[in-house]
C-alpha positions in Angstrom: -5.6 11.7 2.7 -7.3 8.9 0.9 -11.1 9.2 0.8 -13.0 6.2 1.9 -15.8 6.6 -0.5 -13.8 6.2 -3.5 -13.9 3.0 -4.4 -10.7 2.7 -7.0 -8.2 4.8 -4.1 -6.6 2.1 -2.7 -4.3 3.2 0.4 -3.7 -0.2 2.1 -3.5 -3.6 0.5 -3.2 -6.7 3.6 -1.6 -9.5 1.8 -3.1 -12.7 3.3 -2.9 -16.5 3.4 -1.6 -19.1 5.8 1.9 -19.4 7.3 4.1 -20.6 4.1 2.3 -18.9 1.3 4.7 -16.3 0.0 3.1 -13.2 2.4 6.1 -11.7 3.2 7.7 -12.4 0.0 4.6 -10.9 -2.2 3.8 -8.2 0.0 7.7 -6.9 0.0 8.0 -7.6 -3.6 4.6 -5.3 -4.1 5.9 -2.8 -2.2 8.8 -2.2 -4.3 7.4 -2.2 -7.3 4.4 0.3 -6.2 7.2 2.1 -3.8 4.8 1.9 -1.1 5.7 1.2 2.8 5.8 -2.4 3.9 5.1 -4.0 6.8 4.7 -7.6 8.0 2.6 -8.3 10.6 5.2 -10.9 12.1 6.1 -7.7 13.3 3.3 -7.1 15.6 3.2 -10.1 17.5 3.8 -9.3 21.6 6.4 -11.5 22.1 3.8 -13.9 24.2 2.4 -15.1 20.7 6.1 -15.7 19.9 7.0 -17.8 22.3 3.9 -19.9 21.9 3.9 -20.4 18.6 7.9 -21.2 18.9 6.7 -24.3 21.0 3.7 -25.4 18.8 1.2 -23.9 20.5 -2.0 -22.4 18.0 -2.8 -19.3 18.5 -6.0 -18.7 20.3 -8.9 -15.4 19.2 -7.7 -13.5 22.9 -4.0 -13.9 21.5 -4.6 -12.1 18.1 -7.1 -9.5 19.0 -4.0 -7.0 20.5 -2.2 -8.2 17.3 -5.0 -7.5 15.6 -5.7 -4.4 16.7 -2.0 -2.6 16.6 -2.0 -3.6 12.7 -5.7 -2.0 12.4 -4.0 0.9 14.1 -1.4 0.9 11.5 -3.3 1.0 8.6 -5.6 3.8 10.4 -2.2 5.9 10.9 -0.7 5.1 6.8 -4.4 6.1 5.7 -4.3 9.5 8.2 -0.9 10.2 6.7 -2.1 10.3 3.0 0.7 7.3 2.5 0.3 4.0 1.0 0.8 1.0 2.5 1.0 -2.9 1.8 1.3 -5.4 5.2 1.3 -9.5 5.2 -0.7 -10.6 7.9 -2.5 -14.0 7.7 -6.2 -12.7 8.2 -7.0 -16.1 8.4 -10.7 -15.5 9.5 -13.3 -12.8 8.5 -13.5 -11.9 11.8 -10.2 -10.7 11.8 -10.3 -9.3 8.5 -13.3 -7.3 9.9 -10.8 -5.8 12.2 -8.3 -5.0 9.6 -10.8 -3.7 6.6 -14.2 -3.4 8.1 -16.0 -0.5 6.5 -12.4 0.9 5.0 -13.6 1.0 1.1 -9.8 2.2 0.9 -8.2 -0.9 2.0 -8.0 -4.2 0.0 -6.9 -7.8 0.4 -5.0 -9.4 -1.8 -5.8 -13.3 -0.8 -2.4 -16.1 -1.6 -4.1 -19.1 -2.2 -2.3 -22.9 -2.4 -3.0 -26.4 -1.3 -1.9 -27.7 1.7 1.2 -30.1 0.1 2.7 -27.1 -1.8 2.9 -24.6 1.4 4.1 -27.8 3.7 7.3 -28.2 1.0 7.9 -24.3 1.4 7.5 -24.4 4.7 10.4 -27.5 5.5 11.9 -25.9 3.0 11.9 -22.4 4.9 16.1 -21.2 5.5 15.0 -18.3 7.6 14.2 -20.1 10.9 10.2 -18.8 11.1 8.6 -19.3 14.3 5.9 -20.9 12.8 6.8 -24.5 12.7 5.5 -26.8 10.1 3.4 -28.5 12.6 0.5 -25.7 12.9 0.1 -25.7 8.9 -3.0 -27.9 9.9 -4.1 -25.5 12.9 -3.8 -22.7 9.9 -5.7 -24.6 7.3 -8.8 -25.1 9.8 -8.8 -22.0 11.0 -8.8 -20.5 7.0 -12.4 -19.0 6.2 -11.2 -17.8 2.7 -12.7 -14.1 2.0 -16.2 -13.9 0.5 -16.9 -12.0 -2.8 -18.6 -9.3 -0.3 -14.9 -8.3 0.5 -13.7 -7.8 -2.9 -11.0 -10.1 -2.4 -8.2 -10.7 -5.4 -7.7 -14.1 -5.0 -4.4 -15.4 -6.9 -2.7 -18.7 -6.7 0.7 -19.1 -5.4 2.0 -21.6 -7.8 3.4 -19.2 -10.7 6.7 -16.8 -9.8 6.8 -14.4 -7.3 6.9 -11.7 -10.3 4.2 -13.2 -12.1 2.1 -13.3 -8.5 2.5 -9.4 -8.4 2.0 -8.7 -11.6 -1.3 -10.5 -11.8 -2.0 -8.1 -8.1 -1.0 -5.4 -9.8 -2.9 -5.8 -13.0 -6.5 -6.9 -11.2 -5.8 -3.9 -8.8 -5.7 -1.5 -11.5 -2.4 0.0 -10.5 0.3 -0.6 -13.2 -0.6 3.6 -14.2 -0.6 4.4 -10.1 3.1 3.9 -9.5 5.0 7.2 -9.0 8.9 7.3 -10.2 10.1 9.9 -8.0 8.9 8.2 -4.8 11.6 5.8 -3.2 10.3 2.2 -1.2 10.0 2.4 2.5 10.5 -0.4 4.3 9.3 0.4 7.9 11.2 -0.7 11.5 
C-alpha cells in the first residue's frame, strides 16, 4: 500500500482538462508506458448525465457529485490495493478536485491545458461520436478554475504530440526510473 506521507509515491495520477483536450488519449497513452491501470471517468457517468449531456444540457454540481464520488471511490480502492492507477476525468473545478485528491499526498494531477480554438477543431474533428457535443466547450471553459500551485499540479500544454505530452508527464513526475518491465498494462472494464 502506498503511504500517504510520502510525498514522491505517487499511486494515482487524474489526468484533467476540458472535453476535447487529449484526456483519454494522454491518460491511456501514460498508462502504457508506466503499465499502470487506466480508467476514464466517461466511464462513471450514471447514464442520467449521459443522456443530458447527449442533448446539450451542462452538467449541473448535484449531477457530478455521485460521479464524483464512485471515481474518489476508485482511486481509494487502487490505493488500498497497493496498485497504480492513471484516470481522465475533467476535474474542472477545485471543488471536485477536492473530492478526487483532497488530503491524498499519493495522488497527483496532471492538468491538459489549450485554448479554446484548438480544443473546438479537435472536438468537430472528434470520429468517435463523444457525447459531449461541441456546443458545451463554452459551458466547460466557464466552469474551468485551473489548479492552484497549492495542488501541485503539472500543468503541460496540449499542442506538442501525444508522445512528447507524456514524456514531458513522465519526466516532471519523476517516473522515467519507476516503470517496472515485468508488469503488463491493465486496462480496466
Amino acid at each position: 500500500m502506498h503511504s500517504d506521507s510520502r510525498e514522491n509515491d505517487i499511486s494515482v495520477i487524474v489526468v484533467m482538462g476540458v472535453s476535447g483536450s487529449g484526456k483519454s488519449t494522454i491518460a491511456a497513452m501514460l498508462a502504457h508506458r508506466l503499465h499502470w491501470i487506466y480508467e476514464d471517468g466517461d466511464w462513471f457517468h450514471p447514464e442520467s448525465n449521459i443522456e443530458k449531456m447527449h442533448h446539450g444540457e451542462p452538467l449541473n454540481d448535484a449531477d457530478r457529485l455521485p460521479w464524483l464520488r464512485s471515481i474518489a471511490a476508485w482511486i481509494d480502492d487502487t490505493r488500498k490495493a497497493g496498485n497504480n492507477g492513471i484516470i481522465a476525468c475533467s476535474a474542472l473545478k477545485r471543488a471536485y478536485r477536492d473530492i478526487l485528491v483532497g488530503a491524498r499526498r499519493d495522488v497527483r494531477i496532471v492538468f491538459l491545458k489549450g485554448d479554446r480554438d484548438l480544443i473546438a477543431r479537435r472536438i468537430l474533428a472528434r470520429a468517435d461520436h463523444h457525447f459531449m457535443p461541441a456546443s458545451l466547450l463554452d459551458s466547460q471553459f466557464a466552469a474551468l478554475e485551473e489548479p492552484t500551485k497549492d495542488e501541485r499540479p503539472i500543468v503541460v500544454p496540449i499542442a506538442p504530440h501525444p508522445r512528447d505530452i507524456v514524456d514531458a508527464i513522465v519526466t516532471k513526475l519523476g517516473l522515467g526510473r519507476a516503470v517496472a518491465t515485468d508488469v503488463k498494462p491493465h486496462i480496466a472494464r
